[in-house]
C-alpha positions in Angstrom: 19.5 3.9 0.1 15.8 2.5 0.4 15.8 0.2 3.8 13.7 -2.7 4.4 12.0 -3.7 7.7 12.6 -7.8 8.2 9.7 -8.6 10.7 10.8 -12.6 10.9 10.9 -14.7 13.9 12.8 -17.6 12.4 16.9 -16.3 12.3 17.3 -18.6 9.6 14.7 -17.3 7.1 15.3 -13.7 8.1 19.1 -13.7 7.9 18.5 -15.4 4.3 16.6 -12.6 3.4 19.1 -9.8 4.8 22.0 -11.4 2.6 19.7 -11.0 -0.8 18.0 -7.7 0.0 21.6 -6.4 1.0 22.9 -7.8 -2.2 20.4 -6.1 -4.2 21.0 -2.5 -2.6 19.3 -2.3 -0.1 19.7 -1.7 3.6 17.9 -3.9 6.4 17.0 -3.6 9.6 15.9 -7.0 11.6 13.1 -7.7 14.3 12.4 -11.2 15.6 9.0 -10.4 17.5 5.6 -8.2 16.6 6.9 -5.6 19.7 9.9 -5.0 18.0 9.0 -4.7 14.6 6.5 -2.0 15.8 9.3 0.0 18.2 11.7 -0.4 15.4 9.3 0.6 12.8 8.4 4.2 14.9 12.0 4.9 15.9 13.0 5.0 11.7 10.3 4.3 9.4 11.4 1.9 6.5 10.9 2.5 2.9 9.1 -1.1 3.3 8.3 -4.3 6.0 8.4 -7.3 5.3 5.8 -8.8 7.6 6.0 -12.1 9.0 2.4 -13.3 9.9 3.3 -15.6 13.0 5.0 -13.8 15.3 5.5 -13.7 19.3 4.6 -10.9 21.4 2.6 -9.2 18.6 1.6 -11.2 15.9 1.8 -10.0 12.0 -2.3 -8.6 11.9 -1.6 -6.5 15.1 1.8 -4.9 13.8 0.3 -4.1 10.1 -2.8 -2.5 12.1 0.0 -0.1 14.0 1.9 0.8 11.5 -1.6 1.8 8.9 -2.8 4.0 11.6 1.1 5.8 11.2 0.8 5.8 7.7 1.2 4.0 4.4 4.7 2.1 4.0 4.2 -0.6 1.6 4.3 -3.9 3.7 4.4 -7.5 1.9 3.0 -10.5 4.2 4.7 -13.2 4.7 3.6 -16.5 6.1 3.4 -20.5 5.4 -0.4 -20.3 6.5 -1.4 -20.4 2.7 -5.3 -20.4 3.2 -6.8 -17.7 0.5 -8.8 -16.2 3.7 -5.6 -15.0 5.2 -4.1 -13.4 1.9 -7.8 -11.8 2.0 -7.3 -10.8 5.1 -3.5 -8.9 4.8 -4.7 -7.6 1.4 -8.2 -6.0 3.1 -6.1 -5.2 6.1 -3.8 -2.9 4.0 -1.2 -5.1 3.4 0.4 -4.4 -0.1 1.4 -8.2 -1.5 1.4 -11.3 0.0 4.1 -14.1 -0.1 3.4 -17.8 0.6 6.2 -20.0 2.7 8.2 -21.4 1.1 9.2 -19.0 -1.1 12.5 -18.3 -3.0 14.1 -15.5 -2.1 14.9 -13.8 -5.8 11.5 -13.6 -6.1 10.7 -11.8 -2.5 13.3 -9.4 -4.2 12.1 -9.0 -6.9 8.7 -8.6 -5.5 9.9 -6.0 -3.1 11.0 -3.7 -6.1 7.6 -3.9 -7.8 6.1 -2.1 -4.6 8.5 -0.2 -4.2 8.7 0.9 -8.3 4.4 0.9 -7.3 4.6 2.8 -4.7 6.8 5.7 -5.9 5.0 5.8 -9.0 1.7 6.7 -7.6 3.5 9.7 -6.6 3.9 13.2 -8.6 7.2 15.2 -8.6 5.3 18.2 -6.4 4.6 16.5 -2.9 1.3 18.7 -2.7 -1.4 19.1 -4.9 -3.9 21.2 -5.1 -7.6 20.6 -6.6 -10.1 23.7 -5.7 -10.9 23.0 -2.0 -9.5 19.2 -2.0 -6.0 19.3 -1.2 -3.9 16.3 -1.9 -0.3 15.4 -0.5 1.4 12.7 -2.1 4.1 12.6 0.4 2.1 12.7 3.4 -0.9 10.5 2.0 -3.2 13.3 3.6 -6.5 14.7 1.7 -8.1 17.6 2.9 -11.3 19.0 1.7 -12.1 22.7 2.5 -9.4 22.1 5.3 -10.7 19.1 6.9 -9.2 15.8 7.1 -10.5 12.6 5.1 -10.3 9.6 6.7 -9.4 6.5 3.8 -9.0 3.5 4.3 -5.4 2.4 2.9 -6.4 0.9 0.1 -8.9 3.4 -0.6 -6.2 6.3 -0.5 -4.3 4.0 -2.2 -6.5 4.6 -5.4 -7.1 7.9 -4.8 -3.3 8.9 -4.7 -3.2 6.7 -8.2 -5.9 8.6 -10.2 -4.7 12.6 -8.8 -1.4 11.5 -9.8 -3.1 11.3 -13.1 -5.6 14.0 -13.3 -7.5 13.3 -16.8 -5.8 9.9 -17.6 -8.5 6.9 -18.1 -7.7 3.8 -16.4 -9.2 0.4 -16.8 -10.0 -1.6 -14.0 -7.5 -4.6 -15.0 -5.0 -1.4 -15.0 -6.4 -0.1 -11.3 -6.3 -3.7 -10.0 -2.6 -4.2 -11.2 -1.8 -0.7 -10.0 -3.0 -0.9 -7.1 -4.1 -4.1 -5.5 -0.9 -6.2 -7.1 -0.5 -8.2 -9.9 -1.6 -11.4 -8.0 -4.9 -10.1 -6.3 -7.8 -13.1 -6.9 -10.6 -11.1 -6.4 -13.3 -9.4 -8.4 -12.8 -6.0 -9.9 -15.9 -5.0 -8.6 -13.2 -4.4 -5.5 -12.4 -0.9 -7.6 -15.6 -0.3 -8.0 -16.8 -0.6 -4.7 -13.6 1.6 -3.6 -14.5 4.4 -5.9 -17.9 4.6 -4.3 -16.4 4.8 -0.5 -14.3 7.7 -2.1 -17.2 9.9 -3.9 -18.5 9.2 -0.7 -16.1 10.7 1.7 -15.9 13.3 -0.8 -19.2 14.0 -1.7 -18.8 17.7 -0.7 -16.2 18.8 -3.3 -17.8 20.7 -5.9 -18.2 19.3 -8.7 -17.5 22.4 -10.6 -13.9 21.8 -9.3 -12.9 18.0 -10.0 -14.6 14.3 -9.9 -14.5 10.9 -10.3 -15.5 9.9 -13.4 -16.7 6.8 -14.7 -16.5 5.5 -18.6 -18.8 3.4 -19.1 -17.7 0.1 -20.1 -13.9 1.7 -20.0 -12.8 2.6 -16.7 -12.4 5.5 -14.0 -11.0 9.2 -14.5 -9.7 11.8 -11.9 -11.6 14.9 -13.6 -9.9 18.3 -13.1 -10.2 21.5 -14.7 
C-alpha cells in the first residue's frame, strides 16, 4: 500500500484529506508543523508529501529543500497563497504539482495518482541500467559516469530518468513538459530545452560513441544508445 505524507497545519483541512486519500487506498501519515514533516519523512519515507506551504517551525520551502537533498519522492504544494511566483518557485524548487487553496479534495486525489502513475512510469522494470560508462539507477535516482557521481538538479534528473527509460523513443517537448513538469506547468518549453543543455553539460564526458542526447530538429529530444 503506497502512503502519503500530509504536511498540513490546519486539523481540519488535513483530517479532510486523510478521509479521501484513505478512501482511495491509500495509507497516511499526518504532520502539523515543517519539523515534523521532515522527522516523519526520514524515519519512513512516503511514496509522496503532500506539502503545505505555510507551516510553523519549518515552513513548506525549507521541508521540500530537506527532503530533495534525501532524494526524489514526488511532493505536490499546497497552499492558498495563489501568486504564479510561488507555484514558480515549488515547481523550480523540485516540487512535483502545485494545488491552489481552496481546492476540492477529489481532485487532490486524483491529482495525487497522476504523480504517482508519473512517477512510476519514468521507471524501467530493471532498477539499474547500464549505458557504456554512464550508469543509471532508476530506483536510486543515481547517475554515475565512469564511476563518479552526477549531481542533477531534480527536475533535471527528472528528465533524464524519462528519456533512459526510453532509450531511442523521440519525444516532443509538449510530451516532455506533460511528462515531466505536469500537465498544468505555465511556462515556456524552452524550460526542456534549457534542461537538456544542463544535462549534456554534466555529461559532457560520456563518449559519444556510447549514447547521447539527441535533438530532432523541429521534433523533439532522443536518448541515443547503441
Amino acid at each position: 500500500m503506497q502512503t502519503i505524507l500530509i504536511a498540513e497545519d490546519e486539523p481540519a483541512i488535513s483530517q479532510v484529506l486523510k478521509v479521501y486519500l484513505v478512501k482511495a487506498g491509500f495509507q497516511v501519515v499526518q504532520a502539523f508543523n515543517g519539523t515534523e514533516a521532515v522527522e516523519k519523512f526520514q524515519l519512513a519515507p512516503p511514496s509522496l508529501v503532500l506539502l503545505d506551504v505555510m507551516m510553523p517551525g519549518k515552513d513548506g520551502w525549507a521541508v521540500l529543500k530537506e527532503i530533495r537533498t534525501n532524494g526524489s519522492c514526488p511532493v505536490i504544494m499546497l497552499t492558498a497563497l495563489n501568486d504564479v511566483n510561488y507555484r514558480l518557485n515549488g515547481l523550480n524548487g523540485g516540487a512535483d504539482d502545485y494545488i491552489s487553496k481552496p481546492f476540492i479534495a477529489d481532485e487532490v486525489v486524483a491529482r495525487v495518482r497522476a504523480v504517482l502513475r508519473r512517477s512510476e512510469e519514468s521507471r524501467p522494470d530493471e532498477k539499474v541500467h547500464q549505458f557504456g560508462s554512464l550508469t543509471i539507477d532508476f530506483t536510486a535516482h543515481r547517475i554515475m559516469l565512469a564511476n563518479k557521481e552526477i549531481t542533477l538538479t531534480p527536475r533535471d534528473l527528472s528528465l533524464l530518468l524519462f528519456l533512459a527509460a526510453a532509450p531511442n523513443r523521440t519525444f516532443t517537448r509538449d510530451q516532455l513538459l506533460d511528462e515531466v513538469w505536469g500537465h498544468d506547468y505555465e511556462g515556456s518549453d524552452r524550460a526542456v530545452d534549457l534542461s537538456v543543455k544542463r544535462i549534456r553539460k554534466a555529461l559532457a564526458k560520456w563518449p559519444s560513441s556510447e549514447g547521447e542526447i539527441k535533438t530532432l530538429r523541429g521534433v523533439g529530444y532522443q536518448f541515443v544508445v547503441e
